[in-house]
N, C-alpha and C positions, 0 to 999 in steps of 0.2 A: 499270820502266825509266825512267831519269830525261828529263826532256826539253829539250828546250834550244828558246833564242830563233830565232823565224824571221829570217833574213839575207836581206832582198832583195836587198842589192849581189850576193850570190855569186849568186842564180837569175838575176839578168840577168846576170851574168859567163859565165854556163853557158851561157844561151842566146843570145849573142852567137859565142860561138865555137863553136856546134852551128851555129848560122847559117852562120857565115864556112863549118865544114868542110864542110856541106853545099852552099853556093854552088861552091864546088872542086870537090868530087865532082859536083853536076852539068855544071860548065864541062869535066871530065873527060870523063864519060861522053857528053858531043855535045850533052845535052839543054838548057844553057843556055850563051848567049854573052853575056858581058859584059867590060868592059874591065877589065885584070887591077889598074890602078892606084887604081880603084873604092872596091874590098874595103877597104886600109889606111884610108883616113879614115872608113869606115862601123865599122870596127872599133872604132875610136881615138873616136870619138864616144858608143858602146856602152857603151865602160871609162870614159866622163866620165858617162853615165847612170845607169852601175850606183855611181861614186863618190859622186855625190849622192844615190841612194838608200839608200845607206850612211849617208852620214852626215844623211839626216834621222830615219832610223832609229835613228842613236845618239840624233840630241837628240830622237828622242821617247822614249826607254828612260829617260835622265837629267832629263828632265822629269819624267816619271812617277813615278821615284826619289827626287824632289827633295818630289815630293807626298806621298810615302808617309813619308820622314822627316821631314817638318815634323807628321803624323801621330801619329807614333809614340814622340815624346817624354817621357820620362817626367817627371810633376809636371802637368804642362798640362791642362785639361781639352778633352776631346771634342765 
């Protein structure tokens, strides 16, 4: 099975909005009160953390990339 790179932007995208649905379903079911205008900027904060998580994650891949073909050039020695 082939495997692919881990994305932290999307696992905090996921657990940002298992958050949010969860905060709802309990503001639902009676067991948690909070103010409903709350939620959006906790959200909206979440999707700029998981943004830069993202993109540190790219420049660390193209970093790493960057090391492996200055590497692997042919003629050069090792």
């Amino acid at each position: 099975m082939p495997r692919h790179d881990f994305e932290p932007g999307k696992l905090v995208v996921g657990l940002v909005l298992l958050g949010g649905c969860l905060a709802y379903l309990a503001a639902a079911g009676g067991r948690w009160d909070f103010p409903s205008y709350l939620l959006l900027p906790v959200m909206v904060a979440g999707f700029c953390v998981a943004g830069v998580a993202s993109s540190l994650a790219f420049a660390v891949r193209r970093h790493r990339g960057r090391a492996t073909d200055r590497n692997d050039r042919p003629g050069e020695p090792r």
